[in-house]
N, C-alpha and C positions, 0 to 999 in steps of 0.2 A: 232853657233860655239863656241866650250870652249875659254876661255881665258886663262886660265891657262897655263906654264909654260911646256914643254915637263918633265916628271917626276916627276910633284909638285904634291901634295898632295890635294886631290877632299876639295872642299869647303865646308866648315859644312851643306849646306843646299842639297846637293848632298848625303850624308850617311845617309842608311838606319838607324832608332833609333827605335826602341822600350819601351817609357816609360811614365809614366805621364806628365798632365801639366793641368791648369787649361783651362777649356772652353771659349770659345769668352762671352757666359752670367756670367759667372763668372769675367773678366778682366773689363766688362761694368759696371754689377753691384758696382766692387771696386771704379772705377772713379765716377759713381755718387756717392757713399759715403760722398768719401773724400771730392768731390766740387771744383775740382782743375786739372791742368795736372802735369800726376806721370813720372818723369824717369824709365828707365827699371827697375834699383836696387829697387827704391822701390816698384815696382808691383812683384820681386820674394821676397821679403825680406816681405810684408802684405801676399802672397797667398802661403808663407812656401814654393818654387820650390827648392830645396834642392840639387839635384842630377845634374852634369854637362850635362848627356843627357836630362834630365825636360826642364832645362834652355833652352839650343838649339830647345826641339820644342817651348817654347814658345816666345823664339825671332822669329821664324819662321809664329807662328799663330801671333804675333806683327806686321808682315810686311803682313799679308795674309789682317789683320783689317787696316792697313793704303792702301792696293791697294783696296780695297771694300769698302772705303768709313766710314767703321765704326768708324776709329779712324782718329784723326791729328796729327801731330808733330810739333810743334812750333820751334823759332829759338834756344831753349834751348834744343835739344831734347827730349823733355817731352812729354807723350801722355796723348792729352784730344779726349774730346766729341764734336762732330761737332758742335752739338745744342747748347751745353755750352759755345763753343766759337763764337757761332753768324754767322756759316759758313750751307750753303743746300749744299744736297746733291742732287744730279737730273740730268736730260739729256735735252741737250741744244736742243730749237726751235727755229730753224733759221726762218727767215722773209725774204722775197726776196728784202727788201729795206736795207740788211745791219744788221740791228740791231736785237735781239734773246733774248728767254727769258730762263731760266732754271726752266722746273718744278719738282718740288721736288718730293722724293721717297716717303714723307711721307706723300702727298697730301696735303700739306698747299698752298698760294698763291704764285703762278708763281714771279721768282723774273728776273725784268728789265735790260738787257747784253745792254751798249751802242755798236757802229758797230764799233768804237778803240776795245772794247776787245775784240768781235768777230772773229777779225784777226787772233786768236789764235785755236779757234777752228773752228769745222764744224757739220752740223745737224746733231743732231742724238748722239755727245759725252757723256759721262757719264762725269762730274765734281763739284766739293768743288764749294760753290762761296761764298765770302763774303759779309754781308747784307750793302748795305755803306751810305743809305738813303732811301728816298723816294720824288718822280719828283711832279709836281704840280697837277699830278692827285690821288696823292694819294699811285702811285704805290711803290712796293716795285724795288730799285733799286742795283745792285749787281755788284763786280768785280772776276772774278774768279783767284781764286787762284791756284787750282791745276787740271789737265787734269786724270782720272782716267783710263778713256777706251776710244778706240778710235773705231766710229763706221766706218767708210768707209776707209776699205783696198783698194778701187777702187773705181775710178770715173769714169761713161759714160760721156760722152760728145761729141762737135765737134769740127777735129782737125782744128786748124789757124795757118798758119803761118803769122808774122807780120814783115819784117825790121829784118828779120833772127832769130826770136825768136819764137819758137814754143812752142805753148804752146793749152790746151781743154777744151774748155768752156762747164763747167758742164751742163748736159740736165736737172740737178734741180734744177729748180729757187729758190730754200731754200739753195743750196752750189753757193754764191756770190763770192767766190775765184780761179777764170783762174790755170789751173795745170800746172806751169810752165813744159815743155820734154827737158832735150838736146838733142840736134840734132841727137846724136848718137845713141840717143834710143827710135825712133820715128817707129822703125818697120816700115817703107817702108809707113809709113800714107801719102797721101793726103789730101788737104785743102777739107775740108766742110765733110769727112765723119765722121761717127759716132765710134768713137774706145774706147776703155777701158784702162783706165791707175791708174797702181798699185801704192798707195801714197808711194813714199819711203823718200823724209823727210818733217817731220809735221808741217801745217805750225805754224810760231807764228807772234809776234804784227809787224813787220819789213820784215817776207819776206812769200812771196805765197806757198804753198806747191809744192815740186817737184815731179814730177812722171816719171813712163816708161811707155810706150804704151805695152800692153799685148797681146789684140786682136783688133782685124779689122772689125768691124758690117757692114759696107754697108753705103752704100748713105743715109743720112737724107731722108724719104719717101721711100723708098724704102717697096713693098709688103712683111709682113711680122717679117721687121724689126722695130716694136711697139712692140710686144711681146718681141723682144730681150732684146730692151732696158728697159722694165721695168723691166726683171727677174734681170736684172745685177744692174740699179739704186736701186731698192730695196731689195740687195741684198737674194732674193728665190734661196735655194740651189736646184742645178737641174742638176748635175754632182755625180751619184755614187759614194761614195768611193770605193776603192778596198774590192771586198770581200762582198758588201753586196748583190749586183745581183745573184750573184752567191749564196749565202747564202738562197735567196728566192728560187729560180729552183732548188734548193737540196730537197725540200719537195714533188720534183714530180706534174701531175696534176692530181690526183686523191686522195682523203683521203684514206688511210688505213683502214682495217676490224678494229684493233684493236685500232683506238682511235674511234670507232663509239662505242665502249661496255661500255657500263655503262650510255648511254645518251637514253633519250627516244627518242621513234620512232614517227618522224610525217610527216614519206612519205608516209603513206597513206592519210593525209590532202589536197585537193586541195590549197594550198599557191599557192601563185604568185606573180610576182613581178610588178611594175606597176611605169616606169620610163619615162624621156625625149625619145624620136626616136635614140639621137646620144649618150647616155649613155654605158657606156660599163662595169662600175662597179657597181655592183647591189647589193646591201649593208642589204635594208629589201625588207621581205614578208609576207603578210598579209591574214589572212583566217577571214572569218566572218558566223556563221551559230545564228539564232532567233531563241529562244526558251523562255519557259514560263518567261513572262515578264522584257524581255530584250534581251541581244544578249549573246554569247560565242564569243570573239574577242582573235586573237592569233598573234600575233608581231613577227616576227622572223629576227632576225638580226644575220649576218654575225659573224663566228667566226675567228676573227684575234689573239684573244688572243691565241689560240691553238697553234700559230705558232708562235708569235712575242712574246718574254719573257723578262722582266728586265732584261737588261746589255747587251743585244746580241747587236752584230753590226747592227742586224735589226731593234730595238728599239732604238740605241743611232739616228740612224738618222730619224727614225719620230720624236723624241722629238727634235731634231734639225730642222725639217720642220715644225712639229707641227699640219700641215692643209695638203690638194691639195689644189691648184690654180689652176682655170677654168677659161683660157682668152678664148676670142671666136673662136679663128682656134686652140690652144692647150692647153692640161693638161699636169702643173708639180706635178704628182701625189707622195705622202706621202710614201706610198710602193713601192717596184718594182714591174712592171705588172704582174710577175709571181705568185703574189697574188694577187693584187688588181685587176686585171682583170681576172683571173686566180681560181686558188684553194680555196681564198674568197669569190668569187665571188657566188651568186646564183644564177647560171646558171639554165636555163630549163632544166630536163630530167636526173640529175647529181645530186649523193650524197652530201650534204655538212653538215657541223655542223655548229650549230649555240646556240645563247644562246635567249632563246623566252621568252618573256612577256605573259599569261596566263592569261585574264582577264575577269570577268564578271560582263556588262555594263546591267546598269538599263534600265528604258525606260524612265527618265528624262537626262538620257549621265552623269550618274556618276559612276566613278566604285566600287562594292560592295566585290569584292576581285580579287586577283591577287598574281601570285606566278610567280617567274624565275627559267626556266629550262633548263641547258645543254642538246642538242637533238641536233640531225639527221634528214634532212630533204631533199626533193627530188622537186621541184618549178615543177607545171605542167604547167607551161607558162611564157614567158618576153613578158609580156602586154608595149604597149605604152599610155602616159596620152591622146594624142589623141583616139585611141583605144577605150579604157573605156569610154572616152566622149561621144561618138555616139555609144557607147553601151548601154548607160541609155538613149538616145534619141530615140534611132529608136529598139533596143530589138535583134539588128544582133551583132554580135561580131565576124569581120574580120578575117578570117584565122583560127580560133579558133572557129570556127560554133557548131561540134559537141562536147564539149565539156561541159553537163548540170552541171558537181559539182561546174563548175568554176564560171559560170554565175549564179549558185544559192547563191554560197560563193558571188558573186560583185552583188547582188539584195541586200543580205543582208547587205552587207559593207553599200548599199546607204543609207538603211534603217537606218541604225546607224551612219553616216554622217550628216542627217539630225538633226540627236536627239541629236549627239554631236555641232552640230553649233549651236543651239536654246540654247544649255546648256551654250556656249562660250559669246555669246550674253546676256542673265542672268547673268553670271557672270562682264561682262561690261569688257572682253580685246577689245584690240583696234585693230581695224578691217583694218590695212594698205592696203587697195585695189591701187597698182599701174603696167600701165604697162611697161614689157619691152619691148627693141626694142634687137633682134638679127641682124647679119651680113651676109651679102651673100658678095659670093667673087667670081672674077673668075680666070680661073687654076693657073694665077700667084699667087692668094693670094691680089690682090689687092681690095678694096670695089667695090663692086657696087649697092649698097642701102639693107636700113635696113626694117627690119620687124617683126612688132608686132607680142610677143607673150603674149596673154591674158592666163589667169589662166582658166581651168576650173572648174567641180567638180571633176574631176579625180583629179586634181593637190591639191584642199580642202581637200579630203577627204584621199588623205595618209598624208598629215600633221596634221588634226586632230587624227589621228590614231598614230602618231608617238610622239605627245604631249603626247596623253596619256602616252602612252610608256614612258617616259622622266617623265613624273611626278610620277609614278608607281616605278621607278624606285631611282629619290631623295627620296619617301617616305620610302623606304627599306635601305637605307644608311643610312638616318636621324635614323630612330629606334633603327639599328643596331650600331649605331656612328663611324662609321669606316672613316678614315679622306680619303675626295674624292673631285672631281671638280665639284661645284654647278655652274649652270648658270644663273648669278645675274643680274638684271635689274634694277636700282635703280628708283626712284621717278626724275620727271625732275629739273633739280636743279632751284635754287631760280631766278640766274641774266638770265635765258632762259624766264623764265616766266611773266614778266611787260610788254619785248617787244612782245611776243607773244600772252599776251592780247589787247597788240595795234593793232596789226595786225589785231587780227579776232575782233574787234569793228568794224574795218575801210573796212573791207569787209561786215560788215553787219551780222556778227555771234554772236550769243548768247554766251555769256563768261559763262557756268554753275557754276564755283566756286568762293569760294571768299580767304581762305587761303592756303588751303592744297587738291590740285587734286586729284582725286580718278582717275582709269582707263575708270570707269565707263562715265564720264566728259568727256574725251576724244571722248568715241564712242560717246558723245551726239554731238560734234561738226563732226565726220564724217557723220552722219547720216545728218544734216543740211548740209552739202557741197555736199552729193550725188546728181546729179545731173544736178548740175550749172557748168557751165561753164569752170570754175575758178578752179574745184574741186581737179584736180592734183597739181594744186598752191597750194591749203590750203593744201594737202596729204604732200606735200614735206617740208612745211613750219613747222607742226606737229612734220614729223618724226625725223629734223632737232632740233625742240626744246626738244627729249629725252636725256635720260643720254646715253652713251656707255655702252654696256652691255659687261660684261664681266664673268670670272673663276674666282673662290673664293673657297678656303677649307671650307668656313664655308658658310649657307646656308642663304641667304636675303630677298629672295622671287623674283618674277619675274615680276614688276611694270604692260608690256607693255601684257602679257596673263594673270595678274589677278591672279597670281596662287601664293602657299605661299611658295612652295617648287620647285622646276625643277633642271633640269641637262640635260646632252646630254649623251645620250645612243642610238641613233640610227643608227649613221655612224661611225664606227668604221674605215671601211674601209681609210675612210677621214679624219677625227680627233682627235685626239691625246687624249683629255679628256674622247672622248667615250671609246678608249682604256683603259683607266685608269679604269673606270664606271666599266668595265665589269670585271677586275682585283679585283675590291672591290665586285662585285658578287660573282664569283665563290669566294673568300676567302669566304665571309661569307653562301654558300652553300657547303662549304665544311668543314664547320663548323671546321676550323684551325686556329682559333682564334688570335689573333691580334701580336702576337711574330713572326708570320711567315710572315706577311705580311711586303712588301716590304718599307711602305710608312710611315715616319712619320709627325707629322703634318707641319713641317718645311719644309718639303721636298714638301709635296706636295704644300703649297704657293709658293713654288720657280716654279713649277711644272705650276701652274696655271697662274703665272705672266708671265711666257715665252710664254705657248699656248694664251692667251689674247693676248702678245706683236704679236707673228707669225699670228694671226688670222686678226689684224688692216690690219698690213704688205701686207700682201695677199688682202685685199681690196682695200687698194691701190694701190696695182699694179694692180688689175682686174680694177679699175677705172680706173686707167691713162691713159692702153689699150684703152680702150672703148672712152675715150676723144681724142685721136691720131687716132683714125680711125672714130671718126665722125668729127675731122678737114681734114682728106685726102679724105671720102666722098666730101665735099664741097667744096676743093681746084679744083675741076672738076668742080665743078658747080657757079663760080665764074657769078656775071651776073645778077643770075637769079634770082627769085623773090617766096619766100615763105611768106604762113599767118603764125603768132605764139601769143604768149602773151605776156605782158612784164610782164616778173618774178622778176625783182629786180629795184628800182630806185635809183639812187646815185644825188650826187653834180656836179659827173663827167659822165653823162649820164645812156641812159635804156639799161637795160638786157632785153632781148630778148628769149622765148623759143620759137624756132620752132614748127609745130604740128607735122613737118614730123620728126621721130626719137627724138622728143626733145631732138633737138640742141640748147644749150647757145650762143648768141654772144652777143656785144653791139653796142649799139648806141650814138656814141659820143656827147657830150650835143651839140659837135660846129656842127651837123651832122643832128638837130633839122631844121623844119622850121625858115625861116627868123625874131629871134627875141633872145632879151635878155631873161634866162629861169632861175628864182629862183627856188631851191628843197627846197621842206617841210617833214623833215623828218620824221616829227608825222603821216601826212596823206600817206605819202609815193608816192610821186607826185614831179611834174615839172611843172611848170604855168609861161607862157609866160608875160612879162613885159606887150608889145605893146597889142599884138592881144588877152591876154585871154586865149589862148589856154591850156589846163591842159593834161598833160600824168601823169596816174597814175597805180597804180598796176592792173593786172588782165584786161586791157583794150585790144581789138584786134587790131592789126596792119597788116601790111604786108611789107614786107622789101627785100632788095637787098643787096646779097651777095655783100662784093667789097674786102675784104681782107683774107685771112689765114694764120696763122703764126702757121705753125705744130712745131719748136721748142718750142715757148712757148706756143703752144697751147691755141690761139686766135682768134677770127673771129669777123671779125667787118662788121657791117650791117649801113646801111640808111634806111631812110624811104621812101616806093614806093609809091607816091600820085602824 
């Protein structure tokens, strides 16, 4: 709502202007110079802004650089440098005990938020902090100064009323701060359910944040309502804008004669596609034929970009999604379905366009050339990864019997499966073998037990074939330099590594390196765990000590496959990056050289830091899910008595994984046989004072459910002896 006066005159920053002023690197540049913070006058009076419209936008981009962090203003109004005056910039991580750390934008160390100034913020904010010491460990410690962005318009929680005060206790143990509601805008909420309430004043160091109740989720447990609450906690946009549903079904479900012209024809290819049973977006397709000394391999991946263009309302809201999310009863998919399920889709027996990978693979699984090609293609089947597994087993292939081009294209796929895993193996990436566990539900949507799904070679062999792809693909950008989204893997950082040569001492594992890991190192220790017992412990203990991989304009290599270059070009369907991938292709097959392209290098870091950030986002909420429905699993099964491992040992008792679904709970130290129990944390162990007795890592137990606590998702066990 304007402020302004009925008839007054629009605000300088409300009129249109048309004219110079210097750039954001140009005003940064000045201040480091100088070595000091400048008042406005002297940053137009050093960078000559001469003209009264100049001045106005650059008091404008003045205040664009103090909301973003880049600039400060001190109590003189002067603008410096954050760094120059000793202030991070970063996004606060709250701790469920109160106190938060702010990690910086520019990846230096995490600076120390006592739980006084925490008061002011909540997870997840963008803010200045000021560096004000360092605590007895060394840490860096911070007060913040200025609030820049605020991340949660909404809080999930549950409602309470207390002695006539209402108020919702956040369902994130990382937001420590009750949403105070008045009474009058409680929306009809009762006590204990789950509602949404919109922050309307922020809080600071003296009073709680106030809110209004929005929506009405349902009963805590309630079938179904896990998924609610994580899309809303984690804020996944999963509500259309106006305009963009609609924007998809305007393309029809069939491609047109005229955008199939000018694209090569590869419907006469046997492709196919070769997915989950419950998948419904089918994204690549893959043909395989052996010839003299190697294979002819063809990749064809889904063309989105034909349809979704820079700027469209189509496009602003993938890059505002950035991913789909795949919780286990639903998808908040990235497109609307009218494409992503629909006219993207690589339907059996249905024209589509696609953009293919061309490549021809040696008989050592390297490839010897490769070309990308805008085509036309027509899928003679939607295989399932079961399917093709007992199709290499037994030589029948399901429903698909008569069918010899297809079965001779997936004899040869195997053949070249094999020759690409031995190749992966040589090169020494690291071999993550683990499994999942999916959910069965009944009609309500409630759990009723989980089940293993193991990988087989079907599930190997389209990711080996789509790495290629992916690598095929960074090696054609890299050439060509055209600024695009790499997918970077770094090396595992330094402070992961001491404990996690503790670890695999104290299990009895060969440590191969001595300063600087190679990949290679890594598989030597999966190869040594295959086997044993223990072996998903040490899988999960590994995958836990990598760096986060993330989107980068510039290329780093790819630490965990060994490889020098990689990107993601396979699902476009699903990911926002790949989208991008395929926009840096066709420009440079359409040899329209770099003026015309949409992206420049600034843009796409922005570009890659958001799809990285939406990418976590979405893991986490696909976890959470999965953590709330194996606590409402076992809130049913309170009693009874599972074997597991103990996966973690504290001061304050064992961690616990169940075999069945591995399921986390603990074991409280007071919850121990009858005796006083010191922990060692070097051997990673618990040893009874009186009796002797030791629990240590990796040891079998067996244990009895006795507690569940689905809001904060906890389960506490005993031991069954």
């Amino acid at each position: 709502m304007s402020r302004n006066k009925p008839g007054g005159r629009k605000p300088p920053e409300r009129r249109e202007i048309n004219a110079w002023a210097p750039e954001r690197n140009a005003i940064i540049a000045l201040l480091e110079k100088h070595g000091r913070p400048m008042q406005r006058k002297e940053v137009v009076s050093q960078l000559k802004v001469e003209s009264d419209d100049s001045r106005e936008i650059l008091r404008r981009r003045l205040r664009a650089m103090l909301r973003d962090g880049q600039l400060v203003q001190n109590r003189r109004n002067a603008y410096g440098l954050p760094a120059r005056m000793d202030l991070v910039k970063g996004r606060i991580s709250a701790h469920r005990d109160g106190f938060g750390f702010v990690i910086p934008d520019d990846g230096g160390s995490d600076l120390f938020i006592s739980s006084r100034e925490m008061r002011r913020v909540l997870n997840g904010d963008r803010v200045l902090a000021a560096v004000t010491g360092t605590d007895r460990q060394g840490r860096r410690e911070g007060k913040i100064t200025e609030v820049l962005e605020r991340a949660n318009e909404s809080i999930v929680g549950r409602y309470v009323e207390e002695n006539g005060i209402a108020l919702v206790v956040p369902d994130d143990p990382r937001i420590t701060q009750d949403v105070m509601i008045p009474l009058n805008d409680t929306l009809g909420a009762r006590p204990g359910q789950v509602v949404v309430a919109r922050i309307v004043t922020e809080p600071t160091k003296r009073q709680s944040p106030i809110g209004k109740i929005t929506e009405i989720l349902g009963q805590s447990g309630a079938p179904g309502i896990a998924t609610e609450i994580a899309i809303r906690s984690h804020g996944i946009p999963f509500e259309w804008p106006d305009g963009v549903e609609a924007a998809a079904e305007a393309f029809g479900e069939s491609v047109p004669e005229e955008m199939k012209s000018g694209r090569k024809d590869l419907r006469e290819l046997p492709l196919v596609t070769i997915d989950g049973a419950d998948a419904r977006d089918f994204d690549d397709a893959v043909f395989a034929r052996r010839q003299n000394k190697g294979w002819r391999l063809i990749v064809a991946i889904a063309e989105v970009s034909a349809y979704v263009k820079p700027g469209s309302a189509l496009d602003n809201e993938a890059v505002n999604r950035a991913t789909s999310v795949y919780f286990p009863s639903r998808v908040v998919p990235m497109l609307p379905e009218a494409l992503s399920n629909g006219l993207c889709s690589l339907k059996p027996a249905v024209d589509r366009l696609c953009l293919a990978c061309e490549m021809t693979v040696s008989e050592s699984g390297g490839v010897q050339r490769s070309r990308f090609v805008a085509a036309v293609m027509n899928s003679s089947a939607r295989l399932t990864y079961q399917q093709v597994a007992d199709y290499f087993e037994s030589g029948e292939l399901k429903h698909h019997d008569d069918m010899a081009d297809v079965k001779k294209s997936l004899d040869d796929l195997h053949s070249l499966y094999q020759a690409l895993s031995a190749a992966r193996l040589k090169r020494g990436a690291i071999g993550f073998e683990s499994i999942e566990y999916g959910f069965q539900f009944d009609p309500r949507g409630a759990v009723t037990g989980l089940v293993a799904q193991e990988r087989n070679d079907a599930h190997k062999l389209i990711e080996e074939c789509m790495i290629l792809a992916n690598v095929e693909a960074a090696r054609f950008l890299l050439k060509n330099k055209l600024p695009a989204p790499y997918r970077v893997h770094a090396s595992p950082p330094e402070g992961k590594l001491e404990a996690l040569k503790q670890f695999l001492q104290g299990q009895g594992i060969q440590v191969p390196w001595r300063d600087d890991p190679q990949p290679k190192d890594f598989e030597k220790i999966v190869l040594q765990a295959e086997g044993r017992p223990d072996e998903h412990l040490i899988m999960a203990v590994l995958l836990r000590s990598q760096s986060l991989a993330a989107y980068q304009p510039g290329n780093e290599g790819h630490f965990g496959l060994a490889l020098d270059a990689y990107t993601h070009f396979t699902s476009p369907i699903r990911r926002y990056p790949d989208l991008l991938v395929h926009r840096a292709i066709h420009q440079l097959l359409q040899r329209a050289g770099t003026s015309e392209y949409p992206y420049t290098e600034s843009l796409m870091a922005e570009l890659c830091a958001r799809c990285s950030f939406n990418s976590r986002r979405a893991e986490e909420a696909e976890r959470d899910v999965i953590d709330r429905l194996k606590c409402a699993y076992l809130e049913n099964h309170i009693g009874e008595e599972f074997e597991g491992l103990v996966s973690g040992v504290t001061s304050f008792g064992l961690f616990v994984e169940l075999d069945y679904g591995r399921i986390n709970g603990l074991v409280h130290v007071t919850g121990l046989p009858n005796d006083y129990y010191h922990f060692d944390p070097v051997a990673h162990r618990m040893k009874g004072e009186r009796r002797g007795r030791v629990f240590q890592l990796a040891d079998r137990v067996k244990v009895r459910v006795i507690s569940v606590n689905l809001d904060e998702r906890k389960i506490d066990f005993e031991l069954a002896e």
